[in-house]
N, C-alpha and C positions, 0 to 999 in steps of 0.2 A: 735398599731401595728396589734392587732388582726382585728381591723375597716379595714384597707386598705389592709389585705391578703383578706379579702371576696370583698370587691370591685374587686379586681383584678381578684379575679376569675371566679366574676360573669362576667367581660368586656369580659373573653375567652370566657364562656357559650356562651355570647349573638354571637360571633365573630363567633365561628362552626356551630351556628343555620343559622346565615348570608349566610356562607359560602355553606351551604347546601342548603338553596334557592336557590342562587344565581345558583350552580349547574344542582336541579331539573328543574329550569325554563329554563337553556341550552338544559337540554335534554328535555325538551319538546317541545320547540320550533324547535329542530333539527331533533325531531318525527316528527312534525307536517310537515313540509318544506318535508321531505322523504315521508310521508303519500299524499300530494298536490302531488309532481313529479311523485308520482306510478299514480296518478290517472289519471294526463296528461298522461304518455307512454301510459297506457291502455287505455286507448280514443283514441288516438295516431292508437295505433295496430289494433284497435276495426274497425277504420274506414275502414281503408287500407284493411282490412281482409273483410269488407261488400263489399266493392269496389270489391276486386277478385272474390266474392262468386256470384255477383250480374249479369246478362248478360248482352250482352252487347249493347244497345239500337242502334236500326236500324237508320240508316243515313236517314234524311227527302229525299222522292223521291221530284224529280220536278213534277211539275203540268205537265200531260199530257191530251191530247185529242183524240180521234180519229175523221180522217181526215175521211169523209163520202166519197162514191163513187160518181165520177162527175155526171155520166149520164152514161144512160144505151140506146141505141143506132136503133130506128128501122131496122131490119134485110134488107129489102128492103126499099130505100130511091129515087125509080128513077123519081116516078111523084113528084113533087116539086110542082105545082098547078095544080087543077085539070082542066080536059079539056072543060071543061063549064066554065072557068074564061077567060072572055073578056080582053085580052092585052088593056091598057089604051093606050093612042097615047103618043109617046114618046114626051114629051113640049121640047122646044127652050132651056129650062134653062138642068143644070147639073140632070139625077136623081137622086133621093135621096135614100141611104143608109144608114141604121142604124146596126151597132155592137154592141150586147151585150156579154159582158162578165159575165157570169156564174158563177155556185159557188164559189162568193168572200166570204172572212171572216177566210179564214182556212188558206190559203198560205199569209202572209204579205207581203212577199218579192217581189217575182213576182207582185203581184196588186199593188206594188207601182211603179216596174218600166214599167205598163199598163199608170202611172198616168204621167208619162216622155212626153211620145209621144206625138206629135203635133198634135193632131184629137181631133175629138167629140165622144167619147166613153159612152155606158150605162154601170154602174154595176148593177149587180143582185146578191141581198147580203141573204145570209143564217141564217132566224132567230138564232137567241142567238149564232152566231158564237163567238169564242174568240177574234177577229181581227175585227168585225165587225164595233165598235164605231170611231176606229183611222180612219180606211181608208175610211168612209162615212162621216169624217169629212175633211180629204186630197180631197177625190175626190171630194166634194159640192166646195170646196174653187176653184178648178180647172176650175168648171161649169160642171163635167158631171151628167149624170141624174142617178137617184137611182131610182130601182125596188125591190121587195121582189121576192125572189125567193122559190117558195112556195113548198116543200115537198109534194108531194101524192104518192099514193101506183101503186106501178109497179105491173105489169100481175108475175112478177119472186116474189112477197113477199111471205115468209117473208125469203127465201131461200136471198134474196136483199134486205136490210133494207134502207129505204131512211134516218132515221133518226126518233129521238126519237118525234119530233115535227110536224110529218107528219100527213095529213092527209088521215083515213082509210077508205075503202068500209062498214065494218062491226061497224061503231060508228053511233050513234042516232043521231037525225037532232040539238039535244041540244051540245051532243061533239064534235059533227062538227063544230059548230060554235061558241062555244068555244074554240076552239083548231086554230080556222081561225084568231080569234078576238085576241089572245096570239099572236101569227106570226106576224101578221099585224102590232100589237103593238111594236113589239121587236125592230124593224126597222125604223128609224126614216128618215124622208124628204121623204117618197118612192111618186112615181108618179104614178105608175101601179104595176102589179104582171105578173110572167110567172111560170110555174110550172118545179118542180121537177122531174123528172122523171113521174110517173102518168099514165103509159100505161093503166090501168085499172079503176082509178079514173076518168080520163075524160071519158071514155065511156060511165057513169052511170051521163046518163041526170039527174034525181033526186037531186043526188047531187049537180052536176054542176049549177042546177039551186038556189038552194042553197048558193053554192060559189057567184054566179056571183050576187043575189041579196044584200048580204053582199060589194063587192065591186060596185056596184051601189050606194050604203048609202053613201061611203066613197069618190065615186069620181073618181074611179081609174080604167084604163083601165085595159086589158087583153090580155096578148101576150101566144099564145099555141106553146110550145114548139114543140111540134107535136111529140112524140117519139110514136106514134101509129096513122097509117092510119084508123082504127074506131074509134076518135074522135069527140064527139059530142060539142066538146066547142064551134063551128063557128055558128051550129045553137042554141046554149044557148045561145051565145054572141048577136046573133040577137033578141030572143027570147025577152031580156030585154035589149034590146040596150044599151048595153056598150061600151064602143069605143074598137075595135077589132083588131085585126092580128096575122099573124102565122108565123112563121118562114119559110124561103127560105132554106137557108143551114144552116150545120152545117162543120165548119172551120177545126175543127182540132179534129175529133175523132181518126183517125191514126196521130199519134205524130211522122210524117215526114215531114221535110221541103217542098219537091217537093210537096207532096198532100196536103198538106197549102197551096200553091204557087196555084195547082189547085182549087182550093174550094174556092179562093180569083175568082178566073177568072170565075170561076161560078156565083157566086153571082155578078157579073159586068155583065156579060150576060142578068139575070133575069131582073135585072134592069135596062139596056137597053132595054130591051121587055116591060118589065113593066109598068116603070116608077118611081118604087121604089122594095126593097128589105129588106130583115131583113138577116142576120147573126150572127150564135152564136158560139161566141169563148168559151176558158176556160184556168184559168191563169196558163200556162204551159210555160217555159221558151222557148221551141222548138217556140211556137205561136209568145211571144213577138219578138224573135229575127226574126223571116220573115213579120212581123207589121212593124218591123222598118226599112226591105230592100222595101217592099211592099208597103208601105202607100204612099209616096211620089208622086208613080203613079199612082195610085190608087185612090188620090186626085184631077188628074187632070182627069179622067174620069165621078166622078162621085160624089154628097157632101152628106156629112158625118153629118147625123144628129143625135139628142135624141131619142131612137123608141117611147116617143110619137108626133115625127110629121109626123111619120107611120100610126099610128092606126087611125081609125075610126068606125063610127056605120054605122053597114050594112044595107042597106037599107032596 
């Protein structure tokens, strides 16, 4: 009897030690489980609380550009060739006229619907423009002819920035032709160059001769914009016989229909006297939409070439 009262109560001993385990490892487990959850909210809290404390980051701008100033205008524009230029005999065939259109590269929109119209149009594209690669690749497919339109420095700089790519009066014969050989390069299929503004850089024979020996290496005519009556480019162009010419009119500096309308009739004029002409637009919607009342007749007076079946080397 004595033997199985201590069994028995040893079975309890072991049965409350059981029991107490069994307990302490609840509560631990139910610590730990409370201990994990605290530490989620607080992570939880922690974040949301950096989040509020943190500012609030600026929304990505768009890409922007600045659209460079077309051209800058000579004040007086009434001799158009000077009076020592012998009228050619007017030939039996159509004369020939050439349009260039001007600072392409910046406006897409308008230079594409330049690319609509039934004509033979030049572009003249704007090193490293943003729009520059699409539409010299629309335009070549179409067959018009591609020029570089070359930035130099206006009589008005730096109060008038031609742009960050221009070429200056005050750079070394070495930045000069660096800065020309960049340009040149930017521009792919080009055929010739006319410049940029440039009222002051053409004047300065030095350079011009300069310029003009660089596009002699490459091949490639020279159309003077002409935005300054003391321009020395025709006797630099001579000087190294580049294949040459200048501009007749300019189309549509006043962005009005009617004096579009006139400045078309003028340039049909010259070259009726002439034999041939140059004109230089710029992609303004006012311009396309009198191109496209305009051309039609305008075709039948007189044909519409590349300007280099303009240019020539002066004798």
């Amino acid at each position: 009897m004595t033997i199985k009262r201590k069994k028995t109560k040893q079975k309890k001993i072991f049965s409350s030690k059981d029991k107490a385990k069994k307990t302490y490892l609840k509560k631990a487990i139910a610590g730990l489980s409370l201990l994990v959850l605290l530490v989620v909210v607080a992570g939880f809290l922690a974040h949301h609380l950096l989040l509020r404390t943190q500012p609030a980051q600026p929304a990505k701008k768009k890409q922007t550009f600045k659209i460079p100033v077309f051209e800058i205008y000579p004040k007086e524009d009434k001799v158009l060739r000077k009076p020592d230029y012998k009228p050619k005999p007017v030939p039996k065939a159509l004369p020939k006229v050439a349009i260039i259109i001007d600072d392409i590269g910046y406006e897409r929109r308008v230079a594409e619907k330049f690319l609509t119209l039934d004509a033979v149009l030049t572009f003249s594209v704007f090193p490293h423009s943003p729009f520059q690669q699409r539409i010299i690749r629309k335009a070549h497919a179409k067959g018009f002819e591609i020029m570089l339109h070359l930035p130099m420095e206006p009589n008005e700089y730096p109060e008038v920035d031609p742009g960050s790519d221009a070429l200056l009066t005050s750079m070394s014969p070495d930045e000069l032709i660096d800065q020309l050989n960049k340009n040149l390069d930017a521009v792919p299929l080009i055929k010739g160059v006319n410049n940029h503004m440039g009222s002051k850089m053409t004047t300065e024979s030095t350079q011009m001769y300069q310029i003009f020996s660089v596009l002699k290496k490459r091949g490639l005519f020279f159309i003077d914009s002409l935005t300054t009556s003391e321009s020395l480019c025709k006797p630099s162009a001579r000087l190294l016989q580049i294949p040459f010419a200048q501009r007749d009119v300019f189309l549509d500096h006043v962005q009005e229909p009617d004096f579009i309308r006139r400045q078309i009739k003028e340039l049909l004029r010259i070259a009726e006297i002439h034999g041939t002409a140059i004109g230089i637009a710029h992609p303004h919607e006012v311009t396309y939409k009198v191109f496209l009342e305009e051309l039609p007749e305008l075709q039948k007076k007189v044909r519409l070439v590349p300007a280099s079946s303009i240019v020539e080397i002066i004798g």
